[in-house]
N, CA, C and O atoms as a printed pandas DataFrame, in Angstrom:
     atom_number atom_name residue_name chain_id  residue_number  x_coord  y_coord  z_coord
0              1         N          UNK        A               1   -4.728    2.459  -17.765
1              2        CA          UNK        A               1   -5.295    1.749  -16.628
2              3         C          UNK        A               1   -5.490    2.735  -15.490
3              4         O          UNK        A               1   -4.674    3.646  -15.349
4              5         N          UNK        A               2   -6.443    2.616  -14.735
5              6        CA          UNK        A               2   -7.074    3.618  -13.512
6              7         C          UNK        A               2   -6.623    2.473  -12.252
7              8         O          UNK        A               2   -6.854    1.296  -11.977
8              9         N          UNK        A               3   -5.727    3.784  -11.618
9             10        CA          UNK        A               3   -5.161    3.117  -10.295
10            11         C          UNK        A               3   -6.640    3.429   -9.099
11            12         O          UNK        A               3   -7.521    3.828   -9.861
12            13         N          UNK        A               4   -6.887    3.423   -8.494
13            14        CA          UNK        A               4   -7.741    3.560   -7.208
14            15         C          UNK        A               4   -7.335    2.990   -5.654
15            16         O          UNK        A               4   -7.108    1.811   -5.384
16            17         N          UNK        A               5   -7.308    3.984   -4.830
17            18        CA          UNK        A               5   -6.680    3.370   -3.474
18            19         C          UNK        A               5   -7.724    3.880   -2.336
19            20         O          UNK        A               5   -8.465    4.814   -2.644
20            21         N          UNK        A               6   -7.811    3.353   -1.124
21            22        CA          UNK        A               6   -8.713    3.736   -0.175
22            23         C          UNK        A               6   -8.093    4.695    0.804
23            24         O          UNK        A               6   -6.865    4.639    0.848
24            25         N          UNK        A               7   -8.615    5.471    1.514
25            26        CA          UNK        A               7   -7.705    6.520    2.023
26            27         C          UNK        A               7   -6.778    5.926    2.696
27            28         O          UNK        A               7   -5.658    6.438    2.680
28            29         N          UNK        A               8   -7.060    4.391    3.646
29            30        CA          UNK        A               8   -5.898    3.999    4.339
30            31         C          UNK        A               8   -4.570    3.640    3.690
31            32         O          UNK        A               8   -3.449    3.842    4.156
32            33         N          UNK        A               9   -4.904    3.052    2.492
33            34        CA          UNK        A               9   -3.603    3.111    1.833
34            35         C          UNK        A               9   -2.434    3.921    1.456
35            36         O          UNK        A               9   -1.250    3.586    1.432
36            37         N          UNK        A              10   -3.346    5.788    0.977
37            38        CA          UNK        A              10   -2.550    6.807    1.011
38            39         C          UNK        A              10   -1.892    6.996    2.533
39            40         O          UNK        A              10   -0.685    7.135    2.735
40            41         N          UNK        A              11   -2.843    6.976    3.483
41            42        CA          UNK        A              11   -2.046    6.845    4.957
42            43         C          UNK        A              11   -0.701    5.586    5.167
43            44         O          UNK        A              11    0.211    5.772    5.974
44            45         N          UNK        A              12   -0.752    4.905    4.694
45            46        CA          UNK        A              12    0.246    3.885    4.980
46            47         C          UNK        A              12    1.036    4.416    3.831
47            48         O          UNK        A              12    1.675    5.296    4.408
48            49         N          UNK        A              13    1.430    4.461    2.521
49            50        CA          UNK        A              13    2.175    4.875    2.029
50            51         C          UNK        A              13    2.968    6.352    2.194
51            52         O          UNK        A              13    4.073    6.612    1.718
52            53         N          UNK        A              14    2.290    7.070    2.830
53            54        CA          UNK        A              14    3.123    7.990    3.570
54            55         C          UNK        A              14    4.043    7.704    4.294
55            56         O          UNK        A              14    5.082    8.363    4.279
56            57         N          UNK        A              15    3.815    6.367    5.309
57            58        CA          UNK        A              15    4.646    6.275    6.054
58            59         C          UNK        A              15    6.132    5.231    5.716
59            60         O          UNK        A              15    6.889    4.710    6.535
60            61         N          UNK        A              16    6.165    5.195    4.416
61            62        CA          UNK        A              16    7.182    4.288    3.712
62            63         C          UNK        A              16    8.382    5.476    3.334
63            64         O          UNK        A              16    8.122    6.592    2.883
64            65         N          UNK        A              17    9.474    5.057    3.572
65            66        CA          UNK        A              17   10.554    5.583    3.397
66            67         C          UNK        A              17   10.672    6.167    1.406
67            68         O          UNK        A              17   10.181    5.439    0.543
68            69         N          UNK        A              18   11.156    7.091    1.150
69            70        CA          UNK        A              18   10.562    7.590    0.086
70            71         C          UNK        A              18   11.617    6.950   -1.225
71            72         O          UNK        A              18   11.389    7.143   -2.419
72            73         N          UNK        A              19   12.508    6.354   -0.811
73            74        CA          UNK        A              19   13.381    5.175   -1.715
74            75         C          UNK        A              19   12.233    4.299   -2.228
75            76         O          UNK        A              19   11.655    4.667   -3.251
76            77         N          UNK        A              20   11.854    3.176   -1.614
77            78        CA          UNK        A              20   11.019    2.643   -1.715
78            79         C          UNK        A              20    9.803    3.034   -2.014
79            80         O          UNK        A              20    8.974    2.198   -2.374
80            81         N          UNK        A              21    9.567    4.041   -1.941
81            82        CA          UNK        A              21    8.246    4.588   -2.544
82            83         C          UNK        A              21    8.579    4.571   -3.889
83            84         O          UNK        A              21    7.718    3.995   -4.555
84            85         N          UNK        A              22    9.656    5.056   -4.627
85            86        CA          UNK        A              22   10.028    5.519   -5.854
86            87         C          UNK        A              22    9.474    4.422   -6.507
87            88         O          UNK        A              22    8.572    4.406   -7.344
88            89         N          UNK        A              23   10.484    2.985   -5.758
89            90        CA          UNK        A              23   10.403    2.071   -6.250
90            91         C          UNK        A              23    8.749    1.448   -6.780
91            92         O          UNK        A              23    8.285    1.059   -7.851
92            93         N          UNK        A              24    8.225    1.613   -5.391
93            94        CA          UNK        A              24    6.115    1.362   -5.902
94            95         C          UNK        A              24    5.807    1.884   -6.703
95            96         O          UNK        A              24    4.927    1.329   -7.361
96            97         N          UNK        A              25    6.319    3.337   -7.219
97            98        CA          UNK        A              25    5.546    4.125   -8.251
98            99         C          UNK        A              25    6.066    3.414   -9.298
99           100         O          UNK        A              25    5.342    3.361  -10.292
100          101         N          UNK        A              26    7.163    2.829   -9.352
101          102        CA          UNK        A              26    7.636    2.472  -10.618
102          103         C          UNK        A              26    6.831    1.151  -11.242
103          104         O          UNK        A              26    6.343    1.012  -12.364
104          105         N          UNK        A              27    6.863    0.363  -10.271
105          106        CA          UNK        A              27    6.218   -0.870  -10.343
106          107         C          UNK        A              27    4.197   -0.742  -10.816
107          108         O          UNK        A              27    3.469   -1.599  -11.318
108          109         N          UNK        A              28    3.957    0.353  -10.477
109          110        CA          UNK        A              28    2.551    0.878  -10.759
110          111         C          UNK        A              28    2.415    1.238  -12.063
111          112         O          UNK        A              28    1.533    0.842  -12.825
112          113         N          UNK        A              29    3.460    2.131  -12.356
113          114        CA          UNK        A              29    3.975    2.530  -13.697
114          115         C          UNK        A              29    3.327    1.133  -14.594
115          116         O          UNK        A              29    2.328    0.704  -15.171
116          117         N          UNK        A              30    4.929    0.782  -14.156
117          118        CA          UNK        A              30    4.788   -1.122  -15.072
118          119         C          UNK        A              30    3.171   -1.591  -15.148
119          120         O          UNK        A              30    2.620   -1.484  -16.243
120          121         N          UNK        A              31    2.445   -2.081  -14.067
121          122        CA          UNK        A              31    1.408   -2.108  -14.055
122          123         C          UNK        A              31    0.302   -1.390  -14.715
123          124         O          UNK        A              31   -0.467   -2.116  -15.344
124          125         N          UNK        A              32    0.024    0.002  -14.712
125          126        CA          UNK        A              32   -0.375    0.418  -15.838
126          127         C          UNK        A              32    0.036    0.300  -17.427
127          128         O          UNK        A              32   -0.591    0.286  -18.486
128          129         N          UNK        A              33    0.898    0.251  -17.184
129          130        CA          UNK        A              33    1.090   -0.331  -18.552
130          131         C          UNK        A              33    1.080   -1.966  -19.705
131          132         O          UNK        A              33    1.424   -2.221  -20.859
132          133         N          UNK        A              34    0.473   -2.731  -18.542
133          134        CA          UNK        A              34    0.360   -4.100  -18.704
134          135         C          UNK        A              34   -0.829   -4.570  -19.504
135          136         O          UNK        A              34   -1.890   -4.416  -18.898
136          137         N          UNK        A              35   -0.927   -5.078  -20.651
137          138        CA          UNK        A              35   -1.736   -5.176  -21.504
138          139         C          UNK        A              35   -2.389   -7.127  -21.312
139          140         O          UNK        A              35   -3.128   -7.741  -22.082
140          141         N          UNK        A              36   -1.770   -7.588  -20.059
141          142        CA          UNK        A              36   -2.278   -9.364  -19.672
142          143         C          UNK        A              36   -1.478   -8.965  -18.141
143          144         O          UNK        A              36   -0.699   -8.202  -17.571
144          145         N          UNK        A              37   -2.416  -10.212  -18.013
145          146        CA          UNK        A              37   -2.449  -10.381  -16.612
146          147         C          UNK        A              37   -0.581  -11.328  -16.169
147          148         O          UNK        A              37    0.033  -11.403  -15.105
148          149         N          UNK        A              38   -0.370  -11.686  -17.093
149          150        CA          UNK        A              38    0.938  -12.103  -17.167
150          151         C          UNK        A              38    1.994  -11.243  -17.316
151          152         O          UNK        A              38    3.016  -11.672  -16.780
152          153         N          UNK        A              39    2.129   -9.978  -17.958
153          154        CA          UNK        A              39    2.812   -8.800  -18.324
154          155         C          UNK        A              39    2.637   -8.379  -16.987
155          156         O          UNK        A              39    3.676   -7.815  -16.644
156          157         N          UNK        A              40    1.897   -8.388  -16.170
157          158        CA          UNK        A              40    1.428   -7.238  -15.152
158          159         C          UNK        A              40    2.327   -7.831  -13.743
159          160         O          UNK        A              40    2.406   -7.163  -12.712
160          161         N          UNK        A              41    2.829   -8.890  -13.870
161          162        CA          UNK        A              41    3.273   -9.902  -12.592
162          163         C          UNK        A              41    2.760   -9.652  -10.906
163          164         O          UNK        A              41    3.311   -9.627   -9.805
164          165         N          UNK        A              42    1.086   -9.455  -11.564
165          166        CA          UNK        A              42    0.541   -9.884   -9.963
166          167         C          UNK        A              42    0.696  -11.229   -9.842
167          168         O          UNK        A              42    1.092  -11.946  -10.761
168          169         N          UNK        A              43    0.336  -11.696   -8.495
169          170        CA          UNK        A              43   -0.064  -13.230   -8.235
170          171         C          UNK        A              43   -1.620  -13.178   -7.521
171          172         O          UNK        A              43   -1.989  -12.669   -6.463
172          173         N          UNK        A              44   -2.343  -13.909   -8.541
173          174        CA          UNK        A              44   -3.491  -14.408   -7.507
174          175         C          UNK        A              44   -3.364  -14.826   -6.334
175          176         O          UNK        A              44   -2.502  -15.682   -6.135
176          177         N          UNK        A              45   -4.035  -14.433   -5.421
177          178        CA          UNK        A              45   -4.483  -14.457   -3.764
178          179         C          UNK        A              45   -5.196  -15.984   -3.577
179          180         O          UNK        A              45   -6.416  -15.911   -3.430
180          181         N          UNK        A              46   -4.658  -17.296   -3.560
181          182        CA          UNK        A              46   -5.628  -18.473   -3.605
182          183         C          UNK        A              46   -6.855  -18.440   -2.400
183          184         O          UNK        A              46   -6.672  -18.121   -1.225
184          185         N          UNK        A              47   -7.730  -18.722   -2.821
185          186        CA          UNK        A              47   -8.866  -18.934   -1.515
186          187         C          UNK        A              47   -9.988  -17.546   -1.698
187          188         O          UNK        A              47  -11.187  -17.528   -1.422
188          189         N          UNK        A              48   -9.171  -16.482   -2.231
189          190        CA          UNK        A              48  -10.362  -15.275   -2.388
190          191         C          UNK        A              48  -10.428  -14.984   -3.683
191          192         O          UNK        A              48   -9.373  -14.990   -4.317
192          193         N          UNK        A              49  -11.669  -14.668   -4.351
193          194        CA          UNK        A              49  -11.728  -13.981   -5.564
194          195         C          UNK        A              49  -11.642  -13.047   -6.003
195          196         O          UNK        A              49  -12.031  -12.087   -5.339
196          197         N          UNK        A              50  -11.159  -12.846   -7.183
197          198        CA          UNK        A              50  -10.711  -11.428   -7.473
198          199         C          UNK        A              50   -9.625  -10.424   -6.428
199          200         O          UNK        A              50   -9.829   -9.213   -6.339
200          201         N          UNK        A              51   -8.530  -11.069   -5.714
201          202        CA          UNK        A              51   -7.616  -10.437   -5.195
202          203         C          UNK        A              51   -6.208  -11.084   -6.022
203          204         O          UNK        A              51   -5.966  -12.239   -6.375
204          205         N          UNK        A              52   -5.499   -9.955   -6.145
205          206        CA          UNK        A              52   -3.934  -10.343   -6.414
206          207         C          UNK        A              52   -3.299   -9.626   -5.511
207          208         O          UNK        A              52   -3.721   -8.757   -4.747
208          209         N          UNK        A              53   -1.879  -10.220   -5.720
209          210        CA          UNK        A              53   -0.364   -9.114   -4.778
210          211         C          UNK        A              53    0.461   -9.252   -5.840
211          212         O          UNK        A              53    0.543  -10.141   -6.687
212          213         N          UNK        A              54    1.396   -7.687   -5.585
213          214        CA          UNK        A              54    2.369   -7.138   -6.149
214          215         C          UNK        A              54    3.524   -7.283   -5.478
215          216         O          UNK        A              54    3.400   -6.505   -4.532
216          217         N          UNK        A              55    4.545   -7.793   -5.395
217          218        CA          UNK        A              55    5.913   -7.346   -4.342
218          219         C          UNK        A              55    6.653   -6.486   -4.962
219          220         O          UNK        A              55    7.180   -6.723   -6.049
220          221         N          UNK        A              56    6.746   -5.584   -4.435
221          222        CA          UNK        A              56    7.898   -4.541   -4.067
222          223         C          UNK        A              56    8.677   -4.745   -3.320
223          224         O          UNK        A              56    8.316   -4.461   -2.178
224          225         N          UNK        A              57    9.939   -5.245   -3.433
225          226        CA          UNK        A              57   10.709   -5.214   -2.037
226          227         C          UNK        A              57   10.332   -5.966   -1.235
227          228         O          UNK        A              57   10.075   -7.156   -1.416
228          229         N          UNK        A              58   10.235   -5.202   -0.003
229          230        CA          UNK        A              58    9.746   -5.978    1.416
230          231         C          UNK        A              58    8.078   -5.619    1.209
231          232         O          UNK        A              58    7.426   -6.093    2.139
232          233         N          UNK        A              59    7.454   -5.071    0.452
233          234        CA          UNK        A              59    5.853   -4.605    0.371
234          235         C          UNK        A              59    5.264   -5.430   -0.407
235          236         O          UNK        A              59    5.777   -5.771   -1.473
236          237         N          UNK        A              60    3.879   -5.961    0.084
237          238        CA          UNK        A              60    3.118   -6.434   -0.832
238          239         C          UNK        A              60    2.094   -5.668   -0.891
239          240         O          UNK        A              60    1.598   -5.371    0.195
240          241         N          UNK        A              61    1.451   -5.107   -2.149
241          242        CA          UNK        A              61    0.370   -4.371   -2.060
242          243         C          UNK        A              61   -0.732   -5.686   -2.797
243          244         O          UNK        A              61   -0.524   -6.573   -3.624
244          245         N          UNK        A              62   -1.905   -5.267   -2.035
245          246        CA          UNK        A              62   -3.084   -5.703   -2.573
246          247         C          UNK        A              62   -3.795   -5.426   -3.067
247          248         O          UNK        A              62   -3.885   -4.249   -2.717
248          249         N          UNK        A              63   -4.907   -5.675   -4.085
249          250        CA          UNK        A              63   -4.972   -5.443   -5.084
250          251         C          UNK        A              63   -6.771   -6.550   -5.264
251          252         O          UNK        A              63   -7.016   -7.734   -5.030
252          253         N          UNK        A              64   -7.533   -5.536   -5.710
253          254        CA          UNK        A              64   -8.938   -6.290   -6.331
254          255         C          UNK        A              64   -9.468   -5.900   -7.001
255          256         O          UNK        A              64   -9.519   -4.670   -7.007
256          257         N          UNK        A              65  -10.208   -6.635   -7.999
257          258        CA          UNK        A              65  -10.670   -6.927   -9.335
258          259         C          UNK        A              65   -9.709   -6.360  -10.497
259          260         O          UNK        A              65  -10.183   -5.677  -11.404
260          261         N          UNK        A              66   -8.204   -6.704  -10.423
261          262        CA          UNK        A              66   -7.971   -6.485  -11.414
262          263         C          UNK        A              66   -8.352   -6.895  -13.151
263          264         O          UNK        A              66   -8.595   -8.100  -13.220
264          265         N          UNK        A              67   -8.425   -6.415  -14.095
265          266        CA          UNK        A              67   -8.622   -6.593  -14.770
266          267         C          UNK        A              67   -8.144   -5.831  -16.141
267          268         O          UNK        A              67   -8.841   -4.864  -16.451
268          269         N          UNK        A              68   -6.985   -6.163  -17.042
269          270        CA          UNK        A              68   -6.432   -5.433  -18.227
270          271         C          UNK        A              68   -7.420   -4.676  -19.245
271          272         O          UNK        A              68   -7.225   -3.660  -19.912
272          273         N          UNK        A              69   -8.840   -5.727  -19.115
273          274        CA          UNK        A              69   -9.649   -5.486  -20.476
274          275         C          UNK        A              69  -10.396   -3.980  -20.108
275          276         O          UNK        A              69  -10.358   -2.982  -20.828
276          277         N          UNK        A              70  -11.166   -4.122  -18.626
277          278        CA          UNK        A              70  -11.629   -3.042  -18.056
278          279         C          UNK        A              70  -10.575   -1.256  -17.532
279          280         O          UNK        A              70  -10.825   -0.066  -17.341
280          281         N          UNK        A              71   -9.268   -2.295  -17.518
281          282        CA          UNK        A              71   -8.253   -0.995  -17.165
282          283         C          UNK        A              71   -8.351   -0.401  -15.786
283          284         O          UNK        A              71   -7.981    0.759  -15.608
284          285         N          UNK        A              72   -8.770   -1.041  -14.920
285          286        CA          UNK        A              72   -9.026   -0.646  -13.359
286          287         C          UNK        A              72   -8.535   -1.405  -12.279
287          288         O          UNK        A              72   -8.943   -2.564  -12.199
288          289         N          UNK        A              73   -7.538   -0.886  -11.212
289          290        CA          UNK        A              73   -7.392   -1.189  -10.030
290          291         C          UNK        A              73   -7.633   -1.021   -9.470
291          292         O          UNK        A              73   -8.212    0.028   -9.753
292          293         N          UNK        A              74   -7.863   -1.286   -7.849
293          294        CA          UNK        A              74   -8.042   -0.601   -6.873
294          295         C          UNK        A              74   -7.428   -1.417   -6.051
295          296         O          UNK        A              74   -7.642   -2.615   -5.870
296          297         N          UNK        A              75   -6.507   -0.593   -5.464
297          298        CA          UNK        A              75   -5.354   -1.113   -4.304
298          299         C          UNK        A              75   -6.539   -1.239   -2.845
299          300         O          UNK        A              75   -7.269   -0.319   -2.476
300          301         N          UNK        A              76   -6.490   -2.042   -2.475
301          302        CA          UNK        A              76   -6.885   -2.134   -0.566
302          303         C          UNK        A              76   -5.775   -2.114    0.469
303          304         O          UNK        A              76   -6.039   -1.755    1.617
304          305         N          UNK        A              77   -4.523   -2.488    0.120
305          306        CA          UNK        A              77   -3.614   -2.592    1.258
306          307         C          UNK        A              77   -2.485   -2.359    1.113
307          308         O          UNK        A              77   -2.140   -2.953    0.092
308          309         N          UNK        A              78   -1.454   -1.696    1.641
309          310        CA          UNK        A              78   -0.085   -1.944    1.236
310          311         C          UNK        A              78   -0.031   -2.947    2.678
311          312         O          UNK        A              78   -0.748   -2.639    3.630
312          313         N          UNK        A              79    0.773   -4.021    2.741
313          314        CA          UNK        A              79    1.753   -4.576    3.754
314          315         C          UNK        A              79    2.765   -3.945    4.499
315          316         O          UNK        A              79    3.592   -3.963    3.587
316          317         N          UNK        A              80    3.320   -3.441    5.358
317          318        CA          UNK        A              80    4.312   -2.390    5.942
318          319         C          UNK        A              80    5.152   -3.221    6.370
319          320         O          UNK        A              80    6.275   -2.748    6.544
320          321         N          UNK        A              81    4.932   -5.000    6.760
321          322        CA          UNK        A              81    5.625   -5.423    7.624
322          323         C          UNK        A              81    7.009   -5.727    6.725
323          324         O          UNK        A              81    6.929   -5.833    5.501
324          325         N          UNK        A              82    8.071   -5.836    7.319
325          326        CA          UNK        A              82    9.618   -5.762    7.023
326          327         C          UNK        A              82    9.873   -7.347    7.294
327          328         O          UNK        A              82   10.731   -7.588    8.143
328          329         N          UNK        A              83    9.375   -8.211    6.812
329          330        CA          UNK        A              83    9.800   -9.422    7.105
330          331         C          UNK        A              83    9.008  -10.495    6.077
331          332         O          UNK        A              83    9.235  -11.703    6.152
């Protein structure tokens, strides 16, 4: 599976404490390796199409057009907020 992120995202993930970073890579890991959309434990985004979220922790990353069959992500957002 092909991860893809927009530059703001590499900017915001810089600024995450690098514990928790470990932890995202791991969870990406998992994610690449998810062969259904059920294996993969995004949640659809209700109201928009083609968006899911991931939680990490206190992070939700976002996430559009996923798709297992095509093998492509592309992250739009991490969440930073702590609450």
């Amino acid at each position: 599976m092909k991860l893809k992120s927009r530059k703001e995202v590499a900017k915001d993930f810089e600024k995450i404490p690098n514990e928790d970073k470990q932890r995202i890579v791991t969870e990406l890991k998992k994610l690449r390796a998810a062969q259904t959309l059920s294996e993969s434990h995004l949640k659809k985004i209700k109201g928009v199409d083609n968006q899911f979220r991931l939680r990490v922790g206190t992070y939700r990353i976002i996430m559009e057009s996923f798709s297992c069959s095509a093998m492509s992500v592309s992250i739009s957002f991490i969440d930073l907020s702590q609450g």
